[in-house]
C-alpha positions, 0 to 999 in steps of 0.5 A: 500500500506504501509503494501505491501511495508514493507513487499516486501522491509523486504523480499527483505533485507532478500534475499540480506543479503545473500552472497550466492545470489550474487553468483548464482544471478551474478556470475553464469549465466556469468562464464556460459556464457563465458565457454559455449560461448567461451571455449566450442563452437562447432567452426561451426560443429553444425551449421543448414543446409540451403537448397538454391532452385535456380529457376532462374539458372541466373548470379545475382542469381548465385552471390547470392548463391555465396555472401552467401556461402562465407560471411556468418558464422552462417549457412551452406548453400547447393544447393538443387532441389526443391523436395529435398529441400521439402522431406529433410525439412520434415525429418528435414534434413534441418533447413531451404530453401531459394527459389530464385524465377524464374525472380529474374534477370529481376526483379532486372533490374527492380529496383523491390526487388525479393520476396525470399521466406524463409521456415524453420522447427518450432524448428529454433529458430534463423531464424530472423538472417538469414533473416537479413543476407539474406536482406542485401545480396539482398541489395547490390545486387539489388545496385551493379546490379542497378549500372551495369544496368545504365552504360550499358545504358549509355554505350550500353555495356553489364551490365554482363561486368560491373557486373563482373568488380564489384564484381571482385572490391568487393571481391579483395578489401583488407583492406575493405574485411578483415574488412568485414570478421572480423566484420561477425566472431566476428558477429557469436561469439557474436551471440553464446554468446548472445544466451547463455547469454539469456538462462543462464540468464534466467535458473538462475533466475529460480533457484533465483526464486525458491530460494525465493519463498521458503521463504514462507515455511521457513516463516510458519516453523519459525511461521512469516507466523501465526503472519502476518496472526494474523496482520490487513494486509489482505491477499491481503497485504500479497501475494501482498508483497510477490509476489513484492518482488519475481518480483523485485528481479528478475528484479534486478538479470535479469537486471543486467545480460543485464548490464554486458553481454552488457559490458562484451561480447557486447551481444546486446540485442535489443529494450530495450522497447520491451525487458522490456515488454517480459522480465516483461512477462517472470518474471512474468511467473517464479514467478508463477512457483517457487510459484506453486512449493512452493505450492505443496512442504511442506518443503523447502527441497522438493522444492529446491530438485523438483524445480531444477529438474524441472528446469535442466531437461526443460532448457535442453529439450528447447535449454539453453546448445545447439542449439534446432535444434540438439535435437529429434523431441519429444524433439523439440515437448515438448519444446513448452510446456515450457516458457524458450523456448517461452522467448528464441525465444522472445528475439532472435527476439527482438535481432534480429528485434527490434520487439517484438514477440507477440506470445511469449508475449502472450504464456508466459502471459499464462503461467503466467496466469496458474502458478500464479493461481494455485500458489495461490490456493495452498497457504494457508492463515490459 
């Protein structure tokens, strides 16, 4: 254990002696993050299109429609018909569809919670956000129209009177309604800084990682790499240090950028024990690949010139510089293939949720799994 601790903490001396990794470690991915998630957001003209299905043609499901088309500012929401819904779903036309069920009233007036049903397209990678926004909108609600309901019993009234005396109350309430409209708009920035807070995050590490599993190579050209091999270290020692040190780095690079993303633009990232386990997976997954590419490679000039190739052209295909929603069909379809994208969704729900997605731990396990192995058959202990 002494000899694979040397070696990690000499090689991680080695990379932070650098001044250059600081800059593409730190400073990088957050000028990224606040130009491509303030400066340069689409103010709204790219957001999803979320198709509304109302079965029920009633006075709550009516004020539903309305509460979400008015308040909320991370999707554009349009009436549909059921069968437009389904053929523009299909075509890709609709990012999603939120069926309110016929008896959603009378199952309201029953105190029961209507089951909404929401149905969106694969490549919608932030649908917990709209869940999320559509739970609290059914909340209040199911309060405001519980409310009405009680006062009509009392009363012998109709409950649409007092219904309407509500939500007249609700939207003409000045101070609190303007609090509510700035909270949402500074909602939907954070969540536009999140997202690219994540991707950048997590396109950068994968240049780090590149960067350092590149040491390996310039580790056999400088002769380091023959006279550990000639030391009583085993090669197990060795990779093992190695591979430490590559984890580690990363780990201090990507928690660092949930640090000051948190501080600087007030990203939340969400459960931070969820969070460390997806991000351990995904670390884990990108050292792999920088070391399947340190494998193939036999200079370090080959490697950095493949390995942000690599790296540029799939953070492209998996929605790092724009939504993935807004890309071709075959590029959505290839995007399945690539751990930025499987780390993006995880954290997205984390962010979201607090829950840990166990299929995109599972898928970027794989992923490791995969990388590492190959990884290791290619480098050479002669």
């Amino acid at each position: 254990m002494k000899v694979i601790w040397n070696i990690c903490r000499w090689e991680m001396q080695r990379i932070f002696k650098r001044p250059q990794s600081y800059l593409v470690m730190f400073a990088m991915p957050l000028i990224f993050t606040l130009l491509f998630g303030t400066f340069f957001g689409d103010g709204g003209q790219n957001k999803p299109i979320i198709a509304l299905v109302d079965n029920d043609g009633t006075v709550l499901s009516k004020s539903l429609y309305k509460g979400i088309h008015e308040d909320n500012s991370l999707f554009k929401l349009e009436k549909r018909t059921h069968k437009q819904a389904l053929q523009e779903i299909e075509k890709n036309k609709v990012a999603g569809i939120i069926f309110i069920p016929e008896g959603f009233e009378a199952e309201l007036h029953d105190g029961r919670a209507p089951d909404i049903a929401f149905q969106h397209i694969p490549e919608f990678t932030t649908y917990p956000m709209v869940t999320g926004f559509l739970s609290n909108k059914l909340s209040k609600l199911k309060i405001e129209s519980t409310a009405a309901v009680v006062w009509s019993e009392q009363t012998g009234a109709p409950w649409q009177d007092m219904y309407e005396k509500i939500a007249k109350n609700r939207n003409n309430e000045g101070v609190k309604i303007k609090k509510v409209i700035i909270e949402k708009g500074a909602s939907n920035e954070r969540s536009e800084v999140s997202g690219n807070a994540s991707g950048f995050s997590i396109m950068f590490l994968m240049i780090t990682m590149v960067s350092v599993t590149s040491t390996i190579l310039e580790a056999k050209s400088n002769g380091v790499w023959y006279r550990l091999m000639s030391t009583p270290a085993s090669r197990f020692d060795i990779a093992a240090g190695y591979f430490l040190s590559f984890f580690l780095i990363g780990w201090i690079q990507f928690g660092s950028l949930i640090v000051a993303t948190s501080f600087l633009f007030d990203v939340n990232w969400g459960n931070p024990l969820s969070l460390i386990t997806l991000v351990s997976a995904m670390m884990l997954a990108i050292v792999g690949l920088g070391l399947m590419i340190a494998g193939f490679a036999k200079t370090v000039e080959q490697q950095s010139a493949a390995g942000n190739l690599i790296i540029i052209s799939s953070c492209m295909i998996a929605g790092v510089y724009w939504p993935l929603e807004i890309e071709p069909a075959f590029m959505q379809k290839m995007a399945d293939f690539l751990p930025q994208t499987w780390s993006m969704r995880g954290l997205k729900e984390i962010a979201a949720n607090g829950t840990l997605p166990v299929d995109s731990l599972v898928i970027l396990l794989a992923f490791a799994f995969v990388f590492l192995m190959v990884g290791m058959r290619k480098m050479k202990f002669e």
